[in-house]
N, C-alpha and C positions, 0 to 999 in steps of 0.2 A: 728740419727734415727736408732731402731734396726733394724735388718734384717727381723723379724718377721713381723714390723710395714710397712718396704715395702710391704712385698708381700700382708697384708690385705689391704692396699692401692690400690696396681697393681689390686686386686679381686676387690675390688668394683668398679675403674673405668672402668676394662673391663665389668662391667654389663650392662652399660650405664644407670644408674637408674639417676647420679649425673643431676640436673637441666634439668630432663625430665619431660612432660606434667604432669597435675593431671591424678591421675589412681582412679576409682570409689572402685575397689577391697577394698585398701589402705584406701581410703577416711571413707571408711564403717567402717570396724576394729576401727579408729579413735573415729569416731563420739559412735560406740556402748562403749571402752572405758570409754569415757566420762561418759554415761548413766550407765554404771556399777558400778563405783565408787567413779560417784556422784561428779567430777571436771569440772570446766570451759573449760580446758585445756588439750587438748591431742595427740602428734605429732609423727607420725614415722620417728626418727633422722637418715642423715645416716652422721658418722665423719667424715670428710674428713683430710685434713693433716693441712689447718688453721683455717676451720668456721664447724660447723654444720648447714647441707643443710637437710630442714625438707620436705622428699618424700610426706607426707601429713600432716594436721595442722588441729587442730579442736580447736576454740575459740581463735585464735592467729593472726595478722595477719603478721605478720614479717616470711620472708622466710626460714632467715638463722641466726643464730650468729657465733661468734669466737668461735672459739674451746677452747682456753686459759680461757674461764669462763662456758663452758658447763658443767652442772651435766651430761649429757650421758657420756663424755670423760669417768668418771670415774668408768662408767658401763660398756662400752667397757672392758679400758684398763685389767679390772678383768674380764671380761667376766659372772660375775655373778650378780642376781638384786642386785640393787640398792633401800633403803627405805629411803629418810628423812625426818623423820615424822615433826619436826621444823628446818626451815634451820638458823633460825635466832638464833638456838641456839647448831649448830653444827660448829666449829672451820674450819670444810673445806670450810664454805660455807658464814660464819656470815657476809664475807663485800662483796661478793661478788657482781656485779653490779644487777645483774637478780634478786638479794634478799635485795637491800637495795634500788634498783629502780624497776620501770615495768618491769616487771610484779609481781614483790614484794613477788617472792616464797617462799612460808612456805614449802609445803606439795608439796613431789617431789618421785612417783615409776617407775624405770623404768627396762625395762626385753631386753638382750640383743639381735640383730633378728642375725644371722649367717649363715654361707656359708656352701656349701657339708663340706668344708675341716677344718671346725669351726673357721673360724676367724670372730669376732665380725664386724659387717659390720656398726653398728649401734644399736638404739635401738625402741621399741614403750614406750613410756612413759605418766604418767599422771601429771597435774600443777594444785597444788592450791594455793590461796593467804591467805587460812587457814592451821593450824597445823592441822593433820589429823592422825589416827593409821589403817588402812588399816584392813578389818578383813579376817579372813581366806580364806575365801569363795571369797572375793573379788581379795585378789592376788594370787588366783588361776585361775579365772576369766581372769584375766587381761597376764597371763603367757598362756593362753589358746589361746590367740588373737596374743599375740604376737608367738604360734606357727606356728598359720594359718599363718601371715606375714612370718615367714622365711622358712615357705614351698612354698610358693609363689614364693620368693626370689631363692629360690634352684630350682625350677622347670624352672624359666627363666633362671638360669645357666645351667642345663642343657641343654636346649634347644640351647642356645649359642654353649657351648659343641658340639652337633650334629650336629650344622649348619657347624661349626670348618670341622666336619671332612668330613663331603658332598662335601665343596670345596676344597680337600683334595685330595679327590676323583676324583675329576672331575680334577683337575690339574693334577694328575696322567693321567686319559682319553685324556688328552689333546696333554699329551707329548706322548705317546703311538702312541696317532691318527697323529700325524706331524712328528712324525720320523720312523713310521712303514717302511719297506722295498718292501710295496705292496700299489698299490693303494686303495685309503679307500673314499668312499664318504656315504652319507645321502641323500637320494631322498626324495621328497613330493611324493604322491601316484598320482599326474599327472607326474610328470616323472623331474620336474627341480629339478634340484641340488640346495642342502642347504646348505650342506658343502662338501668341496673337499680338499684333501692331496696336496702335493708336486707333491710327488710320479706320483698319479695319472695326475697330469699336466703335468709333463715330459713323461709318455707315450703317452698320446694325444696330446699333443705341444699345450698348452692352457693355460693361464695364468689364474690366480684363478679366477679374473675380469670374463676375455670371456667366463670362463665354467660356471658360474653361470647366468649367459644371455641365456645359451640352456637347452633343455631338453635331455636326454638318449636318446631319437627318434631319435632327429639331427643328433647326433655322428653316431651314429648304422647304420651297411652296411643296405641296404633294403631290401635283400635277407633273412638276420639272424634277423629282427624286428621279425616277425608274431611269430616265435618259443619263442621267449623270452616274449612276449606280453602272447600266450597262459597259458608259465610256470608261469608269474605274475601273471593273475588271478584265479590259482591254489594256489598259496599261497596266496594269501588274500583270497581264498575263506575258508581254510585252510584242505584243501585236501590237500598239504604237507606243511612241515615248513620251507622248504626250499630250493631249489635246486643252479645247476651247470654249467655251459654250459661256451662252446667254441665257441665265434663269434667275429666277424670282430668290429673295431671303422674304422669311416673316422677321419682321424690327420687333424689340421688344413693346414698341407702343401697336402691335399686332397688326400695321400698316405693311404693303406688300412695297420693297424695293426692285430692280432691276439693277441685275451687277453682271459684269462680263467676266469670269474665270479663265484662268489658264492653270493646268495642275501636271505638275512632272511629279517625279516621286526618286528617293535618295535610296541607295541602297548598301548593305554594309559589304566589307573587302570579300566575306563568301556567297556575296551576289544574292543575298539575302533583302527584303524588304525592310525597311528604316520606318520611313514617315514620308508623307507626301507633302509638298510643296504648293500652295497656293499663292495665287496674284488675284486680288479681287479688287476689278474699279468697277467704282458708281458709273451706270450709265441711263440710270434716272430722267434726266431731261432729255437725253437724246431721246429714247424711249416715247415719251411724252409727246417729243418732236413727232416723232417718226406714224406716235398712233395719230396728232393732229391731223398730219398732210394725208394718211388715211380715212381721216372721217370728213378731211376736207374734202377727198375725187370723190369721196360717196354724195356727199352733199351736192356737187356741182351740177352729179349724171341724174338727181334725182329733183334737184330745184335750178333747171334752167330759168323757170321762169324768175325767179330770182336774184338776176342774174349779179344787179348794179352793189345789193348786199353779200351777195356771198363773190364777190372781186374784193369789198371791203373788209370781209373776215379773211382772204387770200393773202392780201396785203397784210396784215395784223400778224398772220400765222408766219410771212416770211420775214417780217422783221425778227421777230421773235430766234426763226432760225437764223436768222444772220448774224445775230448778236450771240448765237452759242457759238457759229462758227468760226467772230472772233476770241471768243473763251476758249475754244478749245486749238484755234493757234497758239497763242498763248500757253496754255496748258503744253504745248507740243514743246515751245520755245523752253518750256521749265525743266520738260522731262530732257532735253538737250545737254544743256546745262547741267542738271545732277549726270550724264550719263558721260560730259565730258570733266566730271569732277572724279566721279568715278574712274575713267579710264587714266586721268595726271596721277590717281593716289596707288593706282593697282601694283602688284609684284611683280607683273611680267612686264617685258617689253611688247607695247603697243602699235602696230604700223598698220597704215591703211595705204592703197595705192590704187589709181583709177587703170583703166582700159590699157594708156600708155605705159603706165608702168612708172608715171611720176607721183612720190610721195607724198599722201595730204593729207595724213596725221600723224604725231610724234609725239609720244607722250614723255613722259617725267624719267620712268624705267627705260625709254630708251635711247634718253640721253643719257644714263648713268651706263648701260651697257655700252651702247657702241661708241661715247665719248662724242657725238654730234649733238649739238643743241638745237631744238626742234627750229628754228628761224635757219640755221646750215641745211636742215634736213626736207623742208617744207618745197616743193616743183625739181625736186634733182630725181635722177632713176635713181631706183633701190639699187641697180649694179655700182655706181659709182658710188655708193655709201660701204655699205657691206657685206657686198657677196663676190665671192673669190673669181680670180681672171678662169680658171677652169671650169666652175659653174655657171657662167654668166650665159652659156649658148642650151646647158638644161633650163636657166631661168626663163630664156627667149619662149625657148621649144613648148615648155610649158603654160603660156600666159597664152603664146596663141594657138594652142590646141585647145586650151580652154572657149576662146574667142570663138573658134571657127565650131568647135563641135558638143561645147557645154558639158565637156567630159574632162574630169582631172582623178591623174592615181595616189595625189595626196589632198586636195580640200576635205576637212573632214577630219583629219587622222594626225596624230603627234608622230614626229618622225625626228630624228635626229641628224646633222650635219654641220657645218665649219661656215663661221663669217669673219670677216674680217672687222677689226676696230678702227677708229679714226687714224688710231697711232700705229697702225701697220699688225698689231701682235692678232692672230687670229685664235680664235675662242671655237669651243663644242658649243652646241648651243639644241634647245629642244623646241619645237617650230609646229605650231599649228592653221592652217589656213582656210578660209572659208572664202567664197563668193558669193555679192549679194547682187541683187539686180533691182537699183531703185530709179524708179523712173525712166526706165531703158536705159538705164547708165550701168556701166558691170564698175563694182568695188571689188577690191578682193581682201582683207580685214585677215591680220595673222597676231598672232601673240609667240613671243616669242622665252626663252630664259637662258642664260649663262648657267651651263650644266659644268662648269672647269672642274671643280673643286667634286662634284659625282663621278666623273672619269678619273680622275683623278685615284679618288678612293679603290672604285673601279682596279685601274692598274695593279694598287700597292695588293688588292685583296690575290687577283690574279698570277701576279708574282710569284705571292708568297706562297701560293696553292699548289708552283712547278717547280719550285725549287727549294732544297735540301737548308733547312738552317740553320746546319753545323758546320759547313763545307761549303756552302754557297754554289755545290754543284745542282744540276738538274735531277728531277727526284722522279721514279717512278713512271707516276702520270703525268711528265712530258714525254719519258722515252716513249710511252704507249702513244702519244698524239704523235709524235714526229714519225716514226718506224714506219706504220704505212705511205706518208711523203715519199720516206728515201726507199722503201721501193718501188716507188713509182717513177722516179728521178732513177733509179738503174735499170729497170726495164725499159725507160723511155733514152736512155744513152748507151744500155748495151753495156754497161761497167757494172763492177762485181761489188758488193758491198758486204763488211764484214761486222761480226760482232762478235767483239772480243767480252767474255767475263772471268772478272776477278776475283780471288777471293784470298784475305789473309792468313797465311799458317802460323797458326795457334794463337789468335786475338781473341781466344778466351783465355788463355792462361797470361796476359797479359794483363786484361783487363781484373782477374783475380786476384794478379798478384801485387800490380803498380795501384790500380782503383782505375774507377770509372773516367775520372776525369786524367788521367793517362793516356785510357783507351781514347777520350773524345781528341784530345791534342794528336794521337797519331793517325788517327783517321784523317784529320785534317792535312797533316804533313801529307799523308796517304796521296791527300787529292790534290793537290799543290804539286805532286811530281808528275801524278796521272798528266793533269793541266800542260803540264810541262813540257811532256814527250807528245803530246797531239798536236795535231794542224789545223789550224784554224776553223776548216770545214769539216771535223770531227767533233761530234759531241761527245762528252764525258759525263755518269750517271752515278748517284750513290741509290746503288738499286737498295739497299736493305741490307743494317748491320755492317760487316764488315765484308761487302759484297759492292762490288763496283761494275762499268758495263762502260766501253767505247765503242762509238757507232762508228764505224770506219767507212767516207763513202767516195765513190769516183775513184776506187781502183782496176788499172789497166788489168794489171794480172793478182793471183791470189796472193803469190810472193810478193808483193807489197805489205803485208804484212806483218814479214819477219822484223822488216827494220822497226817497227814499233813495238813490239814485243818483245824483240831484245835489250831497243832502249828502257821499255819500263823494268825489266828482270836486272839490269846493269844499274841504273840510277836508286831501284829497290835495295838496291846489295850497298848502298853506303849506309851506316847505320840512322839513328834518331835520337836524336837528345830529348827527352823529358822531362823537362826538369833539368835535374842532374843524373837523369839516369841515360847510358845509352843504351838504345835496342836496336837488335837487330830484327828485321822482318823478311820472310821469302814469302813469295807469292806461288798461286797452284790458276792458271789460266786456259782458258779452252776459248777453242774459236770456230767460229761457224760464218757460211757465206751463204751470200743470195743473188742472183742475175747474173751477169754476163752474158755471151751469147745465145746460152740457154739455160733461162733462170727457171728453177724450180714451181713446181706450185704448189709453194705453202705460204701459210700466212704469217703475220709480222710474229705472232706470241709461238708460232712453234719456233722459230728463228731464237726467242730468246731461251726457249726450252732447250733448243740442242747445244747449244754454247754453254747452257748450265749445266747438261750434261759432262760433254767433253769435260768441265772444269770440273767437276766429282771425279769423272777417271782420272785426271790428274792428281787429285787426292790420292786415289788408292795404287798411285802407280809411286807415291814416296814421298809426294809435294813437291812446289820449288819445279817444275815445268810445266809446260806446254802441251796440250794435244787440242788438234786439230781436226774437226770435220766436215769433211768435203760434200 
């Protein structure tokens, strides 16, 4: 087995598509197959390593065969279709079992369906037990279905993909949350605990069991509840986002600790309350510190006469702090550390950058975005890494308006915009930035991520929401976004803009009589001549049905429009092949204007109301011309 043959193997059986339920999507593709090309027989195959397992089956009722006599095998392994117009007279196939018993295939096409990373995963295929030549029109048909299948196919891979990295995600959250150096819990908004650390059970002396049996109430001295209760329903109310405080726990051995809180609170996508978020460190000895050196000024102002022993308990007391205030250097130096392990392992891209604007941090994420390695990336300006030669005087303008006036319109806020990579190619990217001020020094700390592949999607959704996906003309709800443009573009040039509509005489007796997919091939032919006879700065519309619309714009005089009217009425007037049928089509079209010297005032949709107009009269004036409203 190549290596190749592995890994399209490893791909399909991580899909889990192998011997899973029927899928209607599938089913559908299938069954339309069939009706398209006029077979008994039509199966979405996926190969496996010894049988082909058929995802769905139309006219079959067998679920699977061996691999060692499948025609898919040998559409896979090329990964390009497969035609046997006679199998019974093709040497790969003549004794084959499938062709010399049942299902006794003559007439065998199949189009391979494939993964993001193109390995053939499988195929859609059609079966007859007649020799068959397939015509154009139909194995395009059938190459068409089997795109939708392996768009399908690729869309639940991704979706795997992201699921992938979600718990990824959260295992990262996990270890984070169980070996932080500070207590971490998760409150319901009455007050029990969800989840609790280590940490936080070794300051309480609780084991994860007992803490999750109380509420924050219980623990909480009674004297420090009411202050903390108040600040809680300040942040749910969201009068702040968060606060801070220093109060008492009762420890299970019913000893009073001091712990410092910080509480944010999570909340669900309808902005709904979640659970709150705690950070609780020990500040116990500080505390201790802090009541000594107060019982120490009491002492001093009250036993001067005293004076040579209580210098001797001063002493005592400040050793004691010195020696936390190397512990908690130390302590500083730890949480550093986890905070810069944390920032090497994060998903986003990491940049910090001082006053100047030179870079003095680079984490892991973004050297894999921007292709610099943080030792490339460490005293250079951000401009000369990657932010584009056109942004570089907003990045200036920005840094020192921050400088001079402590005022920024993006710190704070996710914004999207364009940077460049080491390698020149420039990326979408989503950007957030904050300013800190340590020490009178200004940081300014951004996170950044490679959005390519969201825009991306982005486009293709976009697209396909403006344009017609029989005709590949523009549909509807573009003409409705552009129309108001190109009147504004004629009233701002003083030229007259037309709209012509179309409409086919008698594409319902066409479509009844040839079938549907007839009708869909001359619509298309349809817009292929429309196409034809426009100018570049003319749009062309499949408004609806058998109804079309040219937006004609930056005409001098109105008569500009004959020559394009008569070219479609003239190029209309050669017949169409269907198949093997020829037809003839006349068209019934109406035209309506807007601007010039004195453009009307009406708006873009009565514009396409009177041109719908006009083309009805042409209807009832016999079909097959032209009327015009001025």
């Amino acid at each position: 087995m190549t290596s190749h043959e592995k890994l399209r193997l490893a791909k399909l059986r991580s899909l889990g598509l192998l011997d899973s339920d029927p899928d209607e999507f599938f089913d559908c593709i299938t069954r339309v197959a069939s009706t398209i090309l006029g077979t008994p027989i039509s199966v979405i195959s996926l190969v496996d390593e010894n049988r082909q397992w058929f995802k769905s089956r139309h006219g079959i009722e067998a679920t699977e065969t061996a691999r060692d006599i499948s025609f898919c095998t040998h559409a896979v392994s090329s990964g390009k279709e497969l035609i046997v117009e006679d199998a019974s007279n093709d040497e790969r196939f003549a004794s084959n079992p499938l062709v010399v018993n049942a299902p006794n295939i003559r007439f065998y096409a199949g189009i391979p369906i494939k993964s993001v990373e193109g390995y053939s995963l499988g195929t859609l295929c059609v079966i007859d037990n007649k020799p068959k030549r397939p015509s154009v029109s139909e194995l395009k048909a059938l190459n068409d279905l089997a795109q939708l299948a392996t768009k399908e196919i690729q869309f639940r891979e991704r979706m795997l993909s992201a699921q992938d990295s979600i718990d990824l995600a959260k295992s990262k959250f996990k270890s984070v949350f169980e070996s932080a150096g500070v207590g971490i819990a998760l409150v319901n908004p009455v007050g029990s605990w969800l989840q609790v650390n280590d940490e936080l059970c070794k300051i309480v002396d609780y084991t994860q069991t007992e803490l999750l049996d109380l509420t924050f109430q219980d623990i909480t001295h009674p004297e420090d509840l009411n202050t903390d209760l108040n600040l809680l329903d300040q942040l749910v109310a969201g009068k702040i986002d968060r606060y801070q405080l220093e109060k008492r726990y009762i420890r299970k051995d019913k000893n009073i600790i001091w712990v410092e809180i910080t509480i944010t609170k999570h909340t669900s996508e309808n902005g709904e309350l979640d659970y709150f978020i705690a950070i609780v460190k020990d500040i116990q000895a500080a505390k201790e510190t802090e009541f000594a050196l107060t019982a120490l000024r009491k002492t001093l102002e009250e036993k001067v006469a005293q004076r040579t022993d209580e210098l001797h308990r001063v002493n005592q007391s400040l050793s004691k702090a010195y020696q936390e205030k190397i512990n908690s250097e130390q302590e500083l130096q730890n949480k550093e550390l986890e905070l810069r392990t944390i920032l090497d392992n994060a998903n986003e891209a990491y940049i910090c950058m001082d006053a100047e604007g030179l870079v003095t941090a680079w984490n892991k994420q973004a050297e894999h975005t921007f292709g610099w390695l943080e030792h490339e990336a460490i005293g250079k300006k951000l401009e000369k890494l990657i932010i584009p030669t056109e942004s570089q005087d907003a990045h200036h303008h920005g840094m020192h308006r921050y400088l001079t006036e402590k005022k920024s319109r993006i710190a704070g806020t996710r914004i999207e915009l364009e940077a460049v990579r080491k390698d020149g190619i420039r990326i979408p990217i989503e950007l957030q930035v904050n300013a800190l001020e340590i020490n009178k020094q200004i940081l300014f700390t951004s996170f950044l991520r490679d959005i390519t592949e969201r825009k991306q999607l982005e486009n293709l959704l976009k697209n396909e929401a403006r344009n017609d996906p029989l005709t590949g003309l523009a549909n509807r709800r573009k003409l409705e976004e552009i129309l108001p443009i190109a009147f504004q573009r004629a009233r701002t040039n003083h030229v007259y803009l037309a709209l012509v509509f179309i409409d086919l005489d008698g594409f319902k007796l066409i479509n009844d009589t040839h079938g549907h997919q007839a009708g869909d091939q001359l619509l298309k032919e349809v817009a292929n001549r429309i196409k034809h006879c426009s100018r570049l700065s003319d749009t062309a519309v499949r408004y609806a049905g058998d109804e079309f619309v040219i937006v004609l714009e930056n005409l001098k005089t109105k008569d500009d429009t004959n020559r394009i009217s008569d070219n479609i009425q003239k190029i209309m007037a050669e017949p169409v092949m269907v198949g093997e049928t020829q037809l003839h089509i006349t068209l019934s079209i109406g035209i309506a204007y807007y601007g010039g010297p004195d453009p009307q005032s009406i708006e873009p949709l009565e514009l396409i109301r009177l041109a719908d107009k006009a083309m009805y009269t042409a209807k009832k004036n016999g079909k097959n011309g032209v009327v015009i409203i001025d």
